[in-house]
C-alpha positions as CSV (number, residue, x, y, z in Angstrom):
1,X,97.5,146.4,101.3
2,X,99.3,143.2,100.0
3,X,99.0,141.8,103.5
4,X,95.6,141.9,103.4
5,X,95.2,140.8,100.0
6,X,97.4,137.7,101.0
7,X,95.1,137.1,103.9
8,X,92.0,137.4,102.4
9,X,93.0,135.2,99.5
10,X,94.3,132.7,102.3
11,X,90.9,132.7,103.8
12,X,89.4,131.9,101.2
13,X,91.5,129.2,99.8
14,X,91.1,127.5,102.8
15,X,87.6,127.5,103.8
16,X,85.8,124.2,102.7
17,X,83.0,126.0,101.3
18,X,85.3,127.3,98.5
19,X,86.0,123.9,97.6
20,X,82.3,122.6,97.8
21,X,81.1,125.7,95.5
22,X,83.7,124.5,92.6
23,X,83.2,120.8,92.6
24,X,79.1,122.0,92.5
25,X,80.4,124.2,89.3
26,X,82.4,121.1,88.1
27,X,79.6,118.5,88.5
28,X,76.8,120.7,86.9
29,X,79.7,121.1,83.6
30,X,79.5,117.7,83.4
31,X,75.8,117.8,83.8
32,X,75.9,120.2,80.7
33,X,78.5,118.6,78.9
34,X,75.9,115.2,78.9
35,X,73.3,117.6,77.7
36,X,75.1,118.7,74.9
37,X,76.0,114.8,73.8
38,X,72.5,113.7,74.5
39,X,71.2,116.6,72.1
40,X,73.8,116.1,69.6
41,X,72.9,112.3,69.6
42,X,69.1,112.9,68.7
43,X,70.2,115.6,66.2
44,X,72.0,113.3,64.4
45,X,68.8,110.9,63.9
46,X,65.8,113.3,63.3
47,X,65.1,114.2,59.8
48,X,66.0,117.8,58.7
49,X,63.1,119.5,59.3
50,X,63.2,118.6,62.8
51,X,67.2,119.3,63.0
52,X,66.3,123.1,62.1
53,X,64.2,123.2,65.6
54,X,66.6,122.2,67.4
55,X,68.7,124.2,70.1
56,X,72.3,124.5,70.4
57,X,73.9,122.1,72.2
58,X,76.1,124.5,74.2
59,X,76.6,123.2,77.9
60,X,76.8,126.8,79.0
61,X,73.2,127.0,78.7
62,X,72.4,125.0,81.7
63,X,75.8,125.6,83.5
64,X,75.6,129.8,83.4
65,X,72.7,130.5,86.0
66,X,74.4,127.5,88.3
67,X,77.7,129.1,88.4
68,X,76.1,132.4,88.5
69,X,74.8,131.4,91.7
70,X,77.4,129.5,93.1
71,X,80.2,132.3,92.6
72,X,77.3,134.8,94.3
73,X,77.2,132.9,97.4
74,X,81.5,132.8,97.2
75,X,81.3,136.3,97.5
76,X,78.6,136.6,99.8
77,X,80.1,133.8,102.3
78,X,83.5,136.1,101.8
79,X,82.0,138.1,104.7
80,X,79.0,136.6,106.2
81,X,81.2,133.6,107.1
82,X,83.1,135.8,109.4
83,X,80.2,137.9,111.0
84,X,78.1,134.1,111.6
85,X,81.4,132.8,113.6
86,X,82.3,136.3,114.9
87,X,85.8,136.7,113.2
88,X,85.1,139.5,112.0
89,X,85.8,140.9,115.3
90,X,89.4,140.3,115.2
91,X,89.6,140.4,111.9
92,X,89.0,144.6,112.5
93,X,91.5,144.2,114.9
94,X,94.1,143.3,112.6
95,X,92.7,145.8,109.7
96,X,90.7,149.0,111.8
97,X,90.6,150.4,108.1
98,X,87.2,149.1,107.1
99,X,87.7,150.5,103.4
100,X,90.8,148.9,103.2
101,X,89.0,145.1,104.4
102,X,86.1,145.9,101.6
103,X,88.3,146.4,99.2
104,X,90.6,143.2,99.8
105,X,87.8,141.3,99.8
106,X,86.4,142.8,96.5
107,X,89.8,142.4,95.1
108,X,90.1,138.6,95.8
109,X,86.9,137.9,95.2
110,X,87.1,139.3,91.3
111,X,89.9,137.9,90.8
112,X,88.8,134.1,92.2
113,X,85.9,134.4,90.0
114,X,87.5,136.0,87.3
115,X,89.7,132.7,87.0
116,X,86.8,130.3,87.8
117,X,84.3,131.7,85.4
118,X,87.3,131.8,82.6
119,X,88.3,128.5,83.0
120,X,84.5,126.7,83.5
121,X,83.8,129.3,80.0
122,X,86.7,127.3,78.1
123,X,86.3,124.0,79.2
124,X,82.5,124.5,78.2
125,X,83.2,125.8,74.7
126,X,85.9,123.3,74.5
127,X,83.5,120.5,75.4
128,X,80.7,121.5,73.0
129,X,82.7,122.1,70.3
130,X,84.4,118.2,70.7
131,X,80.7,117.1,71.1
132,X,78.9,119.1,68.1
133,X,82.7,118.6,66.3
134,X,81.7,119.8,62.0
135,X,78.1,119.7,62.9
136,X,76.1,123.0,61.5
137,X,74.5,125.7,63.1
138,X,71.4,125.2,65.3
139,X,73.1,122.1,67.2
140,X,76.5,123.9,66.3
141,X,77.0,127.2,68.9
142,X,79.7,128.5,66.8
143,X,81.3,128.7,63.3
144,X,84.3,129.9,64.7
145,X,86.4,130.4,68.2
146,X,86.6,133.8,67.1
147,X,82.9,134.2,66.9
148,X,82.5,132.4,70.9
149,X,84.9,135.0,72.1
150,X,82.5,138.5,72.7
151,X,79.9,135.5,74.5
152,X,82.9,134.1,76.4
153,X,83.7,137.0,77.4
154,X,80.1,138.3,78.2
155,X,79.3,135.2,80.4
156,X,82.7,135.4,82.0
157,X,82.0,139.0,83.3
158,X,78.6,138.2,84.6
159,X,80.0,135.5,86.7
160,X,82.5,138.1,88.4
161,X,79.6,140.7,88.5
162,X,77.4,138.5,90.3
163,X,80.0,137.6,92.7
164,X,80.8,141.1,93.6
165,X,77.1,141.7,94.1
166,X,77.2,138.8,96.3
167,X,79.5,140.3,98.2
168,X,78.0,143.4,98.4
169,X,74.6,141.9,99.9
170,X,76.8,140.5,101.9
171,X,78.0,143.1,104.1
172,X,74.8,144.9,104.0
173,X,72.5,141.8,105.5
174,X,75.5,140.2,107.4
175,X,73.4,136.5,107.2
176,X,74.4,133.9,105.1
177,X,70.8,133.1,104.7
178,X,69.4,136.7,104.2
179,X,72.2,136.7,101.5
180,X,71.1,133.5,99.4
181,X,67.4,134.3,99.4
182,X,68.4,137.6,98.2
183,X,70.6,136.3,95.5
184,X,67.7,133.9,94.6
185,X,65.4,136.6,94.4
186,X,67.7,138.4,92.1
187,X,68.6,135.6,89.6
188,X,65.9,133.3,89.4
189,X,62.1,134.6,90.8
190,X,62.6,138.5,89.6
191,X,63.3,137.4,86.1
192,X,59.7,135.3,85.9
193,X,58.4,137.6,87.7
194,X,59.3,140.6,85.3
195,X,57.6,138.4,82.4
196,X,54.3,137.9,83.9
197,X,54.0,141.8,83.9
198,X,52.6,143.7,81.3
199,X,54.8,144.6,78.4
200,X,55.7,147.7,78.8
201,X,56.8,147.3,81.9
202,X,57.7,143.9,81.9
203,X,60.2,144.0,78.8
204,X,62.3,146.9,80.4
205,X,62.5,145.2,83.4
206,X,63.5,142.2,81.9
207,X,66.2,143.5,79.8
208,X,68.0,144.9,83.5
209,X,67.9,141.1,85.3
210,X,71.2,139.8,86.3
211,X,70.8,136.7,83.7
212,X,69.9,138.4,80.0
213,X,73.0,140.8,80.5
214,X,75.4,138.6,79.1
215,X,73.5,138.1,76.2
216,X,72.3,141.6,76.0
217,X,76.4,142.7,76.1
218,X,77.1,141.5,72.7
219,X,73.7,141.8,71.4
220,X,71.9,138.4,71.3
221,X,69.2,139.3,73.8
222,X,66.7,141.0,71.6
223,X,65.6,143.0,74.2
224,X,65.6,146.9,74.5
225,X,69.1,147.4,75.9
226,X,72.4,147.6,73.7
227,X,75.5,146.3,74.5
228,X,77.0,149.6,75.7
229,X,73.6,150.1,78.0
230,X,74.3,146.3,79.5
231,X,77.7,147.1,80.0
232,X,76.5,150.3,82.0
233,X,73.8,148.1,84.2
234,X,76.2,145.6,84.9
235,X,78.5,148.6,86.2
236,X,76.0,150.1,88.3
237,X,75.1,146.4,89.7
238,X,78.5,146.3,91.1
239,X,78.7,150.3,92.1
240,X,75.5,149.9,93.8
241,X,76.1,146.8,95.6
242,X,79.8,147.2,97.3
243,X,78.3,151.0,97.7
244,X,75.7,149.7,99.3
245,X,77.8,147.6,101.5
246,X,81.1,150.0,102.3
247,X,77.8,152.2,103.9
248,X,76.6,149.3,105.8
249,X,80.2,148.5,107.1
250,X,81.6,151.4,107.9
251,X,78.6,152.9,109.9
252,X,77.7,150.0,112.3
253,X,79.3,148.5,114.9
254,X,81.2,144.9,114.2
């Protein structure tokens, strides 16, 4: 199993569209982190009662759904890149155990954007709180690092989640294409789509959408699921998905 691991992590080190996908995560933190100073800079010239409308300046906020989708289509190209050129044919050479390929790739996969959500998570909390520095609450996210952990941590697992899901479309549509409209679909036109609905089915449908979990797992979404019921969704995203695609894989032909 560790040869596989080492080969799959090889892979994806050295594919250039590993290295596209972070310097698109790195470029929209910057993008956020000018947010947040731009914010910060007309909160510190409006009178009061227009600084208690105000927002917080957090560059998460526009950075999350990016690198949501961006570490989607790392898991998804993980194994669509090798059906579109065909490697995965000698790939299965080298590992007939199609279990043991899934679960490589799932492996790596988790782990890459376990240590790329982390990181982008820090260097965004570090960022806003430099910007926002002993500025209160709206503009200010947090009091405390203490109080940013749970929502570090939160946004940090929905960026692994939706890259295992990625993956998981992955091997059941095979296409690169196929895959990104369906990760689309999932992340940004099923959410607006669940709003326009009427309430009562809207709202519940809402509250099980790829993007409010975060917020939902340590209870800021003020929707109808608690932060054990996320957690459980964002389980079942994953089960469902790699389920989904150890089915696919092992039952057709290469």
């Amino acid at each position: 199993m560790t040869d596989v691991l080492n080969s799959e992590l090889l892979k994806l080190r050295s594919v250039r569209s590993t290295a596209y996908l972070l310097l698109a995560i790195a470029v929209m933190l910057a993008v956020g982190v000018l947010v947040s100073y731009l914010m910060t800079a007309d909160w510190d010239v409006a009178p009061p009662e227009r600084q208690r409308q105000f927002d917080s300046a957090d560059p998460t906020v526009p950075l999350l759904p990016f690198a949501q989708f961006c570490l989607g289509v790392l898991g998804a190209l993980a194994i669509t890149g090798e059906h579109g050129s065909g490697m995965i044919r000698p790939v299965l050479v080298g590992v007939p155990r199609r279990g043991k390929l899934l679960a490589a790739k799932a492996v790596v996969v988790a782990a890459a954007s376990l240590l790329v959500g982390a990181a982008t998570n820090l260097l965004a909390y570090a960022a806003g709180e430099l910007i926002t520095g002993d500025r209160p609450k709206p503009i200010s996210a947090y009091d405390s690092f203490g109080e940013a952990v749970p929502t570090l941590l939160a946004n940090t697992a929905s960026l692994v989640l939706v890259a295992l899901v990625g993956l998981g479309l992955g091997f059941v549509i095979r296409s690169t294409a196929g895959t990104l409209v369906t990760l689309c679909g999932l992340l940004f036109v099923l959410p607006v789509v669940s709003m326009m609905l009427p309430r009562t089915w809207g709202e519940p449908l809402y509250s099980v959408m790829l993007p409010v979990l975060p917020g939902e797992l340590v209870g800021d979404g003020g929707l109808p699921l608690s932060p054990t019921g996320a957690g459980l969704v964002m389980v079942a995203y994953a089960v469902v998905a790699l389920g989904a695609g150890a089915v696919a894989f092992t039952r057709r032909d290469a």
